[in-house]
FIGUMAR-289826 format. One record per residue (C-alpha): residue in one letter; z, y, x. Coordinates in nm, 4 decimals. Layout:
ATOM  res         z         y         x
ATOM    A         Z         Y         X
...
end
This chain:
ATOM  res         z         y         x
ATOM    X   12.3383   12.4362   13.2160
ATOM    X   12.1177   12.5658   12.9286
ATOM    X   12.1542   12.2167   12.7737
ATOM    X   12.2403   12.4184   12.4328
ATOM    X   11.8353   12.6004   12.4556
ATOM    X   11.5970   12.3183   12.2605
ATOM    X   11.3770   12.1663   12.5342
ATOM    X   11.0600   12.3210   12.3898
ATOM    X   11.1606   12.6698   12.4301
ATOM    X   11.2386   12.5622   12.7420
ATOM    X   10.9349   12.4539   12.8511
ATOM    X   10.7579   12.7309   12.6154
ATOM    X   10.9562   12.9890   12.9153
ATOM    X   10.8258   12.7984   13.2077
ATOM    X   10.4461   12.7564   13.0512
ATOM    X   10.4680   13.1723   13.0275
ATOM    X   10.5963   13.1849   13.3733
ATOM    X   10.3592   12.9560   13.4766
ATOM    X   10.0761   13.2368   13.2995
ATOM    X   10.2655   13.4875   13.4509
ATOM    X   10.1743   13.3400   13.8175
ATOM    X    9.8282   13.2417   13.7206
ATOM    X    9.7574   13.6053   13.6501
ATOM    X    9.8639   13.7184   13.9581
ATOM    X    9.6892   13.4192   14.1980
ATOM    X    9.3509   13.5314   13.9587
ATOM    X    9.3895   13.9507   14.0154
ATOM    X    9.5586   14.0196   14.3054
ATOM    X    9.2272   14.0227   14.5220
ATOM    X    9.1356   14.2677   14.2779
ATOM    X    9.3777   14.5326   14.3629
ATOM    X    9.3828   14.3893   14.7769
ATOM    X    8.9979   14.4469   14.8143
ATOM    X    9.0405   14.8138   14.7975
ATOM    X    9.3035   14.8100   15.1189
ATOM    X    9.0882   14.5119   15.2779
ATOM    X    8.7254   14.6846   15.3251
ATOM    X    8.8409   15.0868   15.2530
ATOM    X    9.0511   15.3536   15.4191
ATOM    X    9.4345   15.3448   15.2525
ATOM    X    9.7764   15.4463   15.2844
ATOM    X   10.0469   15.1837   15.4584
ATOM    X   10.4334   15.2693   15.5191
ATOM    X   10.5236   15.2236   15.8617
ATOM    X   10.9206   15.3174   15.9813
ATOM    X   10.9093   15.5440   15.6777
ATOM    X   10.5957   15.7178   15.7695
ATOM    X   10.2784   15.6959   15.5139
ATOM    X    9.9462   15.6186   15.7500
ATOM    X    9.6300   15.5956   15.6943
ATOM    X    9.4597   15.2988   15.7908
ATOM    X    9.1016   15.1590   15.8049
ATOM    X    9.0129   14.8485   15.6195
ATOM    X    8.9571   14.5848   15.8550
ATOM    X    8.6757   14.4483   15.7059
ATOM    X    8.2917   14.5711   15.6829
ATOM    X    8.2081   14.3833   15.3311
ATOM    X    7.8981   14.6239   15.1720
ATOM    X    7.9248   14.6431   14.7828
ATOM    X    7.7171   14.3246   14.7010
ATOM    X    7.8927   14.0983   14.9361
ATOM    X    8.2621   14.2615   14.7850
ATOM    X    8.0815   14.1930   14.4061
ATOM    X    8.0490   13.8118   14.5103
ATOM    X    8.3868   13.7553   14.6478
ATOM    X    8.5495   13.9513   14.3302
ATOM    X    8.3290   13.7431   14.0955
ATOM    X    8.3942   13.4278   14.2736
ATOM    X    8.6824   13.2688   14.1221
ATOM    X    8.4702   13.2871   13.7614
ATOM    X    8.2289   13.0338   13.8858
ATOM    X    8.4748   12.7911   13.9353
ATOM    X    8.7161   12.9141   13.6430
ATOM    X    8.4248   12.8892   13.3907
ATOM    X    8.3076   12.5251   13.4859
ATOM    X    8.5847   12.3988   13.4769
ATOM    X    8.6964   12.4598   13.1043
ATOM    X    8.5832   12.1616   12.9306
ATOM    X    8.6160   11.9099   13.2095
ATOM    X    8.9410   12.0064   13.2276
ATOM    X    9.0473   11.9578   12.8710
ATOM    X    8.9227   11.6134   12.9398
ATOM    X    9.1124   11.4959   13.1844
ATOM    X    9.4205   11.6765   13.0184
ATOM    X    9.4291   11.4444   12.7280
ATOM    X    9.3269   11.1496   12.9765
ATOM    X    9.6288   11.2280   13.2637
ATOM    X    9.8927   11.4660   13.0973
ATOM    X    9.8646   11.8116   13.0305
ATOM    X   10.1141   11.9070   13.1739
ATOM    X   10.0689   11.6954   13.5365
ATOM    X    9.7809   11.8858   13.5463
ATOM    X    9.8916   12.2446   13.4491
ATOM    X   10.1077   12.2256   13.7113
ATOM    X    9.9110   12.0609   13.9936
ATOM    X    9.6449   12.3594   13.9170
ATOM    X    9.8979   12.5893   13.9825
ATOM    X   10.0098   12.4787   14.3331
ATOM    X    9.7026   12.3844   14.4755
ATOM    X    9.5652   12.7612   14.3317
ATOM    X    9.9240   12.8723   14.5111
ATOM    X    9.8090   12.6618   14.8875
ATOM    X    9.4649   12.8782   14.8727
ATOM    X    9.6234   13.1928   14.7756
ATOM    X    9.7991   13.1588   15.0809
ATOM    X    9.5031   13.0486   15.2963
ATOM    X    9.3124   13.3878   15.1936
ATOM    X    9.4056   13.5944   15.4635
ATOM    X    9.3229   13.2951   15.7290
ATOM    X    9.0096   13.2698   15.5566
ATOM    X    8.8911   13.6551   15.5632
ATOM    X    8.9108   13.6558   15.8627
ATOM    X    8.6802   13.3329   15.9237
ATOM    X    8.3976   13.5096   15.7294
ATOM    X    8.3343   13.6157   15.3841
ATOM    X    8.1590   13.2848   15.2915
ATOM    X    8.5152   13.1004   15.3299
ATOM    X    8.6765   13.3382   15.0600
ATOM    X    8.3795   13.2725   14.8499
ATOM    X    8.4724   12.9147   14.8535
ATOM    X    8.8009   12.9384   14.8561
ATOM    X    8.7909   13.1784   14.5382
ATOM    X    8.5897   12.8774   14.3209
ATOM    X    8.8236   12.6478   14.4784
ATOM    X    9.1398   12.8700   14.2859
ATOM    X    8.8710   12.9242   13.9925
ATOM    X    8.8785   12.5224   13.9342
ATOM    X    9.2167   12.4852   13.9844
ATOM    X    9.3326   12.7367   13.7248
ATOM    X    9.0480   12.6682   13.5258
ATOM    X    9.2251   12.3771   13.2958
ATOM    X    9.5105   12.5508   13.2392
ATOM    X    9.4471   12.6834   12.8700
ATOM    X    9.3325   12.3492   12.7845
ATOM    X    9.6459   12.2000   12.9070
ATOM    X    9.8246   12.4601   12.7347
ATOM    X    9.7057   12.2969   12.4340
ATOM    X    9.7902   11.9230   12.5181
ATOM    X   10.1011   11.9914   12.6071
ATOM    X   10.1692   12.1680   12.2698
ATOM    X   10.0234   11.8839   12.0964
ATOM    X   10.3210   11.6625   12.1798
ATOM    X   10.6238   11.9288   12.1947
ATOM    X   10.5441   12.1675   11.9369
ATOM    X   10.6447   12.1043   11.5566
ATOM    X   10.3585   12.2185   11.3568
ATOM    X   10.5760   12.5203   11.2093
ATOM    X   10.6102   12.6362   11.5231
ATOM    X   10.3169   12.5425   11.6943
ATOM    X   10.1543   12.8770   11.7131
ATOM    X   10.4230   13.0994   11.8129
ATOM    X   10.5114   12.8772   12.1197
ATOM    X   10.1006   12.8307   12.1748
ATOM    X   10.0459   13.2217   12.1759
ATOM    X   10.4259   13.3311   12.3201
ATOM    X   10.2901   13.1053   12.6417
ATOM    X    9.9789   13.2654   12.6836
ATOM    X   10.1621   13.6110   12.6642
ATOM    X   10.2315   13.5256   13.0177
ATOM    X    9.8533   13.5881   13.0855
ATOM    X    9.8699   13.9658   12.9689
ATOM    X   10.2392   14.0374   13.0919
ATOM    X   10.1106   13.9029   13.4415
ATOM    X    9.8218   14.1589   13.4681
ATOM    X   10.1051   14.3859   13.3700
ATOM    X   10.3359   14.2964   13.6319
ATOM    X   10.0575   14.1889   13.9359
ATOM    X    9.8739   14.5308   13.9652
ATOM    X   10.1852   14.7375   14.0311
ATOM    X   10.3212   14.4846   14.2864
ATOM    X    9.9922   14.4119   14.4735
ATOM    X    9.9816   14.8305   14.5291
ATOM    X   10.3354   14.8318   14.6205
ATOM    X   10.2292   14.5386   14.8718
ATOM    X    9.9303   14.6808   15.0106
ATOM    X   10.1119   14.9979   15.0999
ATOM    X   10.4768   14.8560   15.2234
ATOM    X   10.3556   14.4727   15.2753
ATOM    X   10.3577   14.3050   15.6256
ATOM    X    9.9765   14.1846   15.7738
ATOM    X    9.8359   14.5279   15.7397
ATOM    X    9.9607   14.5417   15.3608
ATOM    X    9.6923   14.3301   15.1898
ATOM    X    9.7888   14.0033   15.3770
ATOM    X   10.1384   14.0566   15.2074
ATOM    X    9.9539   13.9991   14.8425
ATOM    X    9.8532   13.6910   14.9372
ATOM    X   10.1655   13.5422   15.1086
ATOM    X   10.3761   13.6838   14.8098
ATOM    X   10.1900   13.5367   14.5655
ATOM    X   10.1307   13.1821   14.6781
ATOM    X   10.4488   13.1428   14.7619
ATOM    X   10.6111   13.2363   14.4487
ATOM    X   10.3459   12.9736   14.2523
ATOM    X   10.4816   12.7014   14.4668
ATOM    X   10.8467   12.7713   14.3860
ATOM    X   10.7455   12.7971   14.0401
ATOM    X   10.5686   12.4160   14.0987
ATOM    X   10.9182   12.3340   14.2257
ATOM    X   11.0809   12.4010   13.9411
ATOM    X   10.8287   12.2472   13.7050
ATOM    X   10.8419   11.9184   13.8659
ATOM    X   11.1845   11.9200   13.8449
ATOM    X   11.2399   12.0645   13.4545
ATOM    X   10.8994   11.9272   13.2725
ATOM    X   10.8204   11.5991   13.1222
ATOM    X   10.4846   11.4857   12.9500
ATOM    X   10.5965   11.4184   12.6151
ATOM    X   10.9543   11.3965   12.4342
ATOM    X   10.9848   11.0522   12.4712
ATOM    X   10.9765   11.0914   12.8620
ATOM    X   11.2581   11.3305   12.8656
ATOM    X   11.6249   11.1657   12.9750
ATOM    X   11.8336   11.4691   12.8388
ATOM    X   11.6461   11.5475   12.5062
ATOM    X   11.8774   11.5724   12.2056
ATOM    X   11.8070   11.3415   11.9183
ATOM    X   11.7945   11.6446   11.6939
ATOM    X   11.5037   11.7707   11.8991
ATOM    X   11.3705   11.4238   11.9520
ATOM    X   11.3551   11.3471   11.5936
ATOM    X   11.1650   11.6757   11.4714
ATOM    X   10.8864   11.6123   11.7639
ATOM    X   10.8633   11.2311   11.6849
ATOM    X   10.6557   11.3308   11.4038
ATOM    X   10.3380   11.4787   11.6304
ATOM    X   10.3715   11.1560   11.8223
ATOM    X   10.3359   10.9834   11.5157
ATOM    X   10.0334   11.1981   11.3838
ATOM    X    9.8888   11.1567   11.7689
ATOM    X    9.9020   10.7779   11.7719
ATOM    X    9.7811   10.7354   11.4226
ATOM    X    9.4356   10.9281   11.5309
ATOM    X    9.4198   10.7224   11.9022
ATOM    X    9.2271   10.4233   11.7054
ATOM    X    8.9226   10.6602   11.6739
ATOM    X    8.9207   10.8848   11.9984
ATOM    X    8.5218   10.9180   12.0154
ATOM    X    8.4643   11.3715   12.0407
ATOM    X    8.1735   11.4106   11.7645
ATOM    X    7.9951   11.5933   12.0407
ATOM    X    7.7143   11.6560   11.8208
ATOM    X    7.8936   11.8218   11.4935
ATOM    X    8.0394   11.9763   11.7222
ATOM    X    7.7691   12.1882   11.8620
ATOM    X    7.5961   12.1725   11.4749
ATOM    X    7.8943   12.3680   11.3639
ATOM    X    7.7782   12.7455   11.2421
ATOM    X    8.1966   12.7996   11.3002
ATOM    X    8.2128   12.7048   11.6512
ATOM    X    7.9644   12.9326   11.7622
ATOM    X    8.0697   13.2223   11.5652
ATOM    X    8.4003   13.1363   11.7739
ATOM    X    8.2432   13.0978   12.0727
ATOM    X    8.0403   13.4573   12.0148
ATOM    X    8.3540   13.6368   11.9912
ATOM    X    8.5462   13.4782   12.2494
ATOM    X    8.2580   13.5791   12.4746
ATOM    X    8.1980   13.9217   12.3300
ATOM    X    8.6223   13.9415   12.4114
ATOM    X    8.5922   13.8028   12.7472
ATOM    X    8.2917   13.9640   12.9114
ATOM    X    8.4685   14.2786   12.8330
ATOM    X    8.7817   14.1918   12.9416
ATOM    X    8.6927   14.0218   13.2647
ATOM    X    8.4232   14.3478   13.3506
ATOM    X    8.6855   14.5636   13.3525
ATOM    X    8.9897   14.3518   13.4884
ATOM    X    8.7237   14.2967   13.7704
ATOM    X    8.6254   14.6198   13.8457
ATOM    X    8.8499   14.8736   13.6890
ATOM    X    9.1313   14.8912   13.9380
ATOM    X    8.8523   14.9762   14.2175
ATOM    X    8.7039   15.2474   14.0132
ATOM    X    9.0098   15.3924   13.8824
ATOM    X    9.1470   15.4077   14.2614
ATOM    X    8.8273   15.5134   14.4122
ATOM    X    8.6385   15.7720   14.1764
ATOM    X    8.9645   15.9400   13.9941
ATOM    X    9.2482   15.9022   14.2689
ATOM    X    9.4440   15.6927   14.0228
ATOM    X    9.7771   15.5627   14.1760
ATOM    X    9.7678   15.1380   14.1443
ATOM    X   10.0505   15.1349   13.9513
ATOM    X    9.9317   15.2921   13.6539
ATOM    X    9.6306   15.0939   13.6031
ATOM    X    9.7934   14.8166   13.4455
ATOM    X   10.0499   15.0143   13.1998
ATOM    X    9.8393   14.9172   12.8475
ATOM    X    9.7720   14.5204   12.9372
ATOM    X   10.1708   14.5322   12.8136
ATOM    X   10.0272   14.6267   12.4240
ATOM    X    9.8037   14.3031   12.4847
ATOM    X   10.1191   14.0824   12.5632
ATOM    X   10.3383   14.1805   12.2318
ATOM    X   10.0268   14.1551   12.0279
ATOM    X   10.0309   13.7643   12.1528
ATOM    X   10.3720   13.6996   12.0795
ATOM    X   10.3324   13.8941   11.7235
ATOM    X   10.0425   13.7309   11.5926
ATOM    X   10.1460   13.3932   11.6962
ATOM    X   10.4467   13.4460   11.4722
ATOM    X   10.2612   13.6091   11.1932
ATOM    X   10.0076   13.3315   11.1681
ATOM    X   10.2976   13.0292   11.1749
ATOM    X   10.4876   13.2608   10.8479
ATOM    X   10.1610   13.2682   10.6978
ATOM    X   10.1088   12.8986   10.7604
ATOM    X   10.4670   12.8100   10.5972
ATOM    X   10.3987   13.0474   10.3086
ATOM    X   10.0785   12.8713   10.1960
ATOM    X   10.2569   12.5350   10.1806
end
């Protein structure tokens, strides 16, 4: 079945999926918060009710446990670029996935221990999905043909955008028609669809092209050339740590990618919450624009690969 798609869109479709679910393990406490600690609106036998939020969190503690994951998510980065390139990218993309999927499930259990367990259990998902664009990029680095390399790079991290998209609207759905007073619902829904996806992966994705039984030798020959490139460069695999961080190009990279993501994050964070609190806003809405984000990731990956092919 499907053995007429090339493996590497494929896989490109599962990595996106795999984005997809990662949004929705990182933001769906965002959007449950507001039904955990505040007065909201669950379906019972048809009936809309108003319920109180079973827990007591005051604004500081509720800033902690959204801001959480982060620690974990941001230490993780470079460490886990490392041991992508040392184990397999994609092992590890999909290991962070289902062990992010076990604690997703555990968060209700652990709300209800005390707010110090979801604090913990928040860096523990942080960590988990926190390799996940670097494996991105390994994986890429042995299925991708350099035409294409960008468009299937920046088509799989559409998922990212498309699951903000597609996780706000549910998790209000959830939190209004869900089982476990609503929020508990996010959770179970959530986790549970990451470990089918890590199910599927383990079944459909190999580490590189040479590893795969059912690969066609068309597809095999025009990805034997990265593994080429790759081994050619393994006789030298000391990181010039130091150029690195010397490099007046890095950190103008690294100055916009944090002048992007402080944004970003501030209002992924805390703009469901205010929306829903201060204007009344329905959940559902809140999310509508991310969906401009996601074709802009699949456009300009495709623009920069034409651009690529034109200059040679």
């Amino acid at each position: 079945m499907f053995s007429f798609i090339p493996k590497r869109y494929i896989l490109s479709g599962l990595i996106f999926a795999g984005f997809v679910i990662m949004s929705g393990l990182r933001a769906n406490l965002n959007v449950a918060i507001g039904a955990m600690i505040g007065n909201h609106t669950i379906n019972v036998d048809g009936k809309d009710i108003v319920k109180r939020g079973e827990f007591k969190w005051d604004s500081k503690m509720e800033g902690v446990i959204l801001g959480a994951f982060y620690y974990g998510y941001m230490v993780f980065q470079i460490p886990g670029g490392v041991l992508a390139m040392r184990f397999g990218g994609a092992k590890l993309f999909g290991v962070g996935i289902g062990i992010a999927s076990i604690l997703t499930l555990l968060t209700p259990l652990a709300a209800r221990l005390s707010p110090i367990a979801v604090i913990l259990l928040r860096i523990g998902e942080g960590l988990s999905l926190g390799a996940l664009f670097p494996c991105n990029h390994a994986i890429w680095s042995h299925w991708s043909p350099p035409e294409e390399r960008t468009t299937l790079v920046t088509v799989s991290v559409a998922g990212t955008s498309v699951g903000y998209l597609i996780t706000m609207p549910i998790s209000g759905i959830l939190t209004k028609y869900g089982f476990d007073g609503g929020w508990g619902s996010v959770f179970y829904c959530f986790g549970v669809f990451g470990l089918l996806w890590y199910m599927i992966w383990l079944l459909c994705v190999h580490e590189t092209p040479d590893d795969h039984p059912s690969l066609s030798d068309e597809e095999r020959l025009i990805l034997s050339h990265n593994d080429k490139d790759l081994r050619s460069k393994v006789g030298n695999p000391e990181i010039p740590w130091f150029k690195i961080l010397k490099s007046a190009p890095v950190w103008a990279i690294i100055a916009a990618n944090f002048a992007l993501d402080w944004s970003f994050y501030v209002l992924l964070i805390s703009l469901p919450k205010f929306l829903v609190e201060i204007f009344n806003t329905e959940i559902h809405t809140v999310s509508r624009t991310l969906v401009v984000s996601g074709m802009e990731d699949i456009t300009w990956g495709g623009d920069t690969d034409l651009l690529k092919i034109s200059e040679e």
